[in-house]
MDTraj code that builds the backbone (N, CA, C; nanometers):
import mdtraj as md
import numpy as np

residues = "UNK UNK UNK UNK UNK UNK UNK UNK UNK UNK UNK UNK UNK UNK UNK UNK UNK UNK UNK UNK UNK UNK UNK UNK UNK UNK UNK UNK UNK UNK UNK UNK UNK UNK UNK UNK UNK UNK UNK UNK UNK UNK UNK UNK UNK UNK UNK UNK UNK UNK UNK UNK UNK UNK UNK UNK UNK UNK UNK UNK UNK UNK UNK UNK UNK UNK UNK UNK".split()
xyz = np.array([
    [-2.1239, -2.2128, 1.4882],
    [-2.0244, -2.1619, 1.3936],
    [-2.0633, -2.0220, 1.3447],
    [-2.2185, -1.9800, 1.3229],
    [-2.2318, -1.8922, 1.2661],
    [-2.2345, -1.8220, 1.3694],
    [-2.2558, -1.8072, 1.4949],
    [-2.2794, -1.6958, 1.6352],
    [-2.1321, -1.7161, 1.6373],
    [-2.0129, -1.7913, 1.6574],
    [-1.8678, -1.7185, 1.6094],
    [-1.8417, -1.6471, 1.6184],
    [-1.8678, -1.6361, 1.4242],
    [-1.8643, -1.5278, 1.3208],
    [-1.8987, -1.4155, 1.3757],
    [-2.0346, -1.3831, 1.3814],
    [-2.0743, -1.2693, 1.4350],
    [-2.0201, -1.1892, 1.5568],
    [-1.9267, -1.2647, 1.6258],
    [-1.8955, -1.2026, 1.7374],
    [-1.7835, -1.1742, 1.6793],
    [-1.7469, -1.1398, 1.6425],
    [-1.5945, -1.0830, 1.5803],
    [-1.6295, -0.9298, 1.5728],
    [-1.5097, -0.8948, 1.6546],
    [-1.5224, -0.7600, 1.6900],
    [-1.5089, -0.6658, 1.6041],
    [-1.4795, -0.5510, 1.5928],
    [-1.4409, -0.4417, 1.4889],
    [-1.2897, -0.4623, 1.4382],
    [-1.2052, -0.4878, 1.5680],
    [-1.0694, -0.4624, 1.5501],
    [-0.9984, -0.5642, 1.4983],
    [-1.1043, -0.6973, 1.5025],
    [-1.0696, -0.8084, 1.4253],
    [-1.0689, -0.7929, 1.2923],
    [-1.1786, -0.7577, 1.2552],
    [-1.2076, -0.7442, 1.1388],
    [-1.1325, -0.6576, 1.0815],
    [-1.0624, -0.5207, 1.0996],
    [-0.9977, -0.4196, 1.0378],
    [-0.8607, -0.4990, 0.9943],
    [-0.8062, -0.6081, 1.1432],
    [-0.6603, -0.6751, 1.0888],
    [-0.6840, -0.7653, 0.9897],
    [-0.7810, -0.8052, 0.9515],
    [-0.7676, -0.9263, 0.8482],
    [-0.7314, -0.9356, 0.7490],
    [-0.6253, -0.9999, 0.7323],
    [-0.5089, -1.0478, 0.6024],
    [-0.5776, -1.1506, 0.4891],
    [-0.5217, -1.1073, 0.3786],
    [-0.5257, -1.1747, 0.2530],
    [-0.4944, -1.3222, 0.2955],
    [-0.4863, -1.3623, 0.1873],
    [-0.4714, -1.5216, 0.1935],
    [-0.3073, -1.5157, 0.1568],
    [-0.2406, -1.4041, 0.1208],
    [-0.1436, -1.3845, 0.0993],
    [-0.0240, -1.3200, 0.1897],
    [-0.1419, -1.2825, 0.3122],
    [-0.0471, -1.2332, 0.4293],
    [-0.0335, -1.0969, 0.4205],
    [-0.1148, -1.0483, 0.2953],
    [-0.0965, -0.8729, 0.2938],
    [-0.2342, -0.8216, 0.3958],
    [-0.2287, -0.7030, 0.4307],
    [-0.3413, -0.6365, 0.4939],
    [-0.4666, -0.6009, 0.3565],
    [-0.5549, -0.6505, 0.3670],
    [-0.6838, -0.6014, 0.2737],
    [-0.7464, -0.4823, 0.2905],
    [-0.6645, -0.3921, 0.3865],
    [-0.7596, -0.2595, 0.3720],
    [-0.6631, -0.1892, 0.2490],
    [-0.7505, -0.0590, 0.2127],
    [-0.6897, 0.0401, 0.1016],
    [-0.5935, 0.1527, 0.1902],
    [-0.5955, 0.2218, 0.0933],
    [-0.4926, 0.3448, 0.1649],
    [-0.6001, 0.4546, 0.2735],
    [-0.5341, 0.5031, 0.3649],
    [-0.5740, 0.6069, 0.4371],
    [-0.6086, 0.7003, 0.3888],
    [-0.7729, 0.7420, 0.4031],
    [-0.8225, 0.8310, 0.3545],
    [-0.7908, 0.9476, 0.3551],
    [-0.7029, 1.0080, 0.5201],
    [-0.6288, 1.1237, 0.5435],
    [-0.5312, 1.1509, 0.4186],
    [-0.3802, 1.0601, 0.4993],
    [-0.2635, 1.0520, 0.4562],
    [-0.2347, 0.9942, 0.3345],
    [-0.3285, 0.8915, 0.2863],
    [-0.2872, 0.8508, 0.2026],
    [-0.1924, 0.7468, 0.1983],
    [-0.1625, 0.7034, 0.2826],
    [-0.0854, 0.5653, 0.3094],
    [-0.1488, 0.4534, 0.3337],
    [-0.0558, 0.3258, 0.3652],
    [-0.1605, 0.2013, 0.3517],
    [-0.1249, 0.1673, 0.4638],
    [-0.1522, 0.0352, 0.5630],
    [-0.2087, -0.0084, 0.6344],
    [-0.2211, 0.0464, 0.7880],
    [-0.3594, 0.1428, 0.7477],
    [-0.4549, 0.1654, 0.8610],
    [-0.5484, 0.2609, 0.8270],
    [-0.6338, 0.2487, 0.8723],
    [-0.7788, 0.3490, 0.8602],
    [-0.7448, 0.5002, 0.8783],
    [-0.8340, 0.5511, 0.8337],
    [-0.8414, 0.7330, 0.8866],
    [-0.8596, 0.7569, 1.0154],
    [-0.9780, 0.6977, 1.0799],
    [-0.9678, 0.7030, 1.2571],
    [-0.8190, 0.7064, 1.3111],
    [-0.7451, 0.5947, 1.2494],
    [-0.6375, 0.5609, 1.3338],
    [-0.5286, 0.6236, 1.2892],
    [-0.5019, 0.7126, 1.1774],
    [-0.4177, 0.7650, 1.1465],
    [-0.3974, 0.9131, 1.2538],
    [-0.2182, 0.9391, 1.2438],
    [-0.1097, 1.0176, 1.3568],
    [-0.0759, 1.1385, 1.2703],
    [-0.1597, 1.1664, 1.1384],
    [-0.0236, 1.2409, 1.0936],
    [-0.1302, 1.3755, 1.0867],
    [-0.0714, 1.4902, 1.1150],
    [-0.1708, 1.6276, 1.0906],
    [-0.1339, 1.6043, 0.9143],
    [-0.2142, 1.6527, 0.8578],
    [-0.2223, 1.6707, 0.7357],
    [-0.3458, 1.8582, 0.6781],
    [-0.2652, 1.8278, 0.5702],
    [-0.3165, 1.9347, 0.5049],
    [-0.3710, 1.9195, 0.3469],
    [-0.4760, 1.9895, 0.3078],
    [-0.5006, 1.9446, 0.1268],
    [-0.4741, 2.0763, 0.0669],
    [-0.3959, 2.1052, -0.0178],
    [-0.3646, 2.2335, -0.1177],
    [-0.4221, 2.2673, -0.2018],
    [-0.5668, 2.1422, -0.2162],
    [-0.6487, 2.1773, -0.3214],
    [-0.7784, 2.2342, -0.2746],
    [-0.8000, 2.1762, -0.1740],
    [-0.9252, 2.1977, -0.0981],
    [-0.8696, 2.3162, 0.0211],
    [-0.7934, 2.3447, 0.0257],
    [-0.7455, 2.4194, 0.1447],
    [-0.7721, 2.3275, 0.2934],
    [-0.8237, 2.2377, 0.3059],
    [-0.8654, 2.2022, 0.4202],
    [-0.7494, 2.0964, 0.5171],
    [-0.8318, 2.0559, 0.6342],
    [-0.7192, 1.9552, 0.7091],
    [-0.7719, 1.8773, 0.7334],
    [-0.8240, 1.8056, 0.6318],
    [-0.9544, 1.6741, 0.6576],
    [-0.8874, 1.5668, 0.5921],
    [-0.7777, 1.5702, 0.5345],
    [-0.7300, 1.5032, 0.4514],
    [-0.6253, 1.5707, 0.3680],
    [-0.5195, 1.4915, 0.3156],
    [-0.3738, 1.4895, 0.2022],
    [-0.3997, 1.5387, 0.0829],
    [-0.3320, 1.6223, 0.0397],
    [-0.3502, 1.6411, -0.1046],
    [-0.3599, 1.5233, -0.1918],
    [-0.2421, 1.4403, -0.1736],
    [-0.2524, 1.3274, -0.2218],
    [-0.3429, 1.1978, -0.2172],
    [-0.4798, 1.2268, -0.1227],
    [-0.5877, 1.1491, -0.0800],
    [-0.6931, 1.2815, -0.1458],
    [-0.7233, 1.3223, -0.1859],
    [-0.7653, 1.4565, -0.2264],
    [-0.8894, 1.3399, -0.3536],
    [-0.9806, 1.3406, -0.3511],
    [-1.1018, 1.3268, -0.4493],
    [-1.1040, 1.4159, -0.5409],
    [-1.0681, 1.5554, -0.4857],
    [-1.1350, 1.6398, -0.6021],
    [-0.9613, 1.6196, -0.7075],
    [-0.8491, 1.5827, -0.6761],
    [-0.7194, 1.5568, -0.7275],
    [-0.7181, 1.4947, -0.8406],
    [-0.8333, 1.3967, -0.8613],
    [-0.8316, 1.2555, -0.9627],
    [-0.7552, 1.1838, -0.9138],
    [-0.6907, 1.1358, -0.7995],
    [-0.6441, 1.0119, -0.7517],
    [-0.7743, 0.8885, -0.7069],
    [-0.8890, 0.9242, -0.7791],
    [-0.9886, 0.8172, -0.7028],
    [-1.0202, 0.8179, -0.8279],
    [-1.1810, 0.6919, -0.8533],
    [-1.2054, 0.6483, -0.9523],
    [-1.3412, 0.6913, -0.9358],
    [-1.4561, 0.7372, -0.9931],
    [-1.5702, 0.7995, -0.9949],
    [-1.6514, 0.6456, -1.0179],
])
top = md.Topology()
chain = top.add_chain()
for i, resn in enumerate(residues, 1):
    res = top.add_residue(resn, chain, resSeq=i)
    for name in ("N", "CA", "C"):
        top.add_atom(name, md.element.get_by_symbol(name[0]), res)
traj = md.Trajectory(xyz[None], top)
């Protein structure tokens, strides 16, 4: 049971749902949207605060949209 477990791949683990049927990951670190990672995110993005293209204004740390 426990060698299973352990074999559970990456991509398993990223889909795994609540007990409620929602996706348990947070929002996209890029874009800023919810269900899927930064790796896997499509969208070019830009930050207006940082000037950079590493990430959304609206995913932006230095913005105060995160919690310290």
């Amino acid at each position: 049971l426990i060698a299973a477990a352990l074999k559970e791949t990456k991509g398993q683990r990223e889909s795994r749902t609540s007990k409620t049927g929602n996706k348990t990951m947070g929002p996209c670190y890029q874009c800023g949207e919810a269900g899927h990672l930064r790796r896997n995110c499509q969208k070019a993005v830009w930050c207006h605060k940082c000037n950079m293209d590493s990430h959304a204004t609206m995913a932006c740390k230095k913005s105060g949209n995160f919690k310290k």
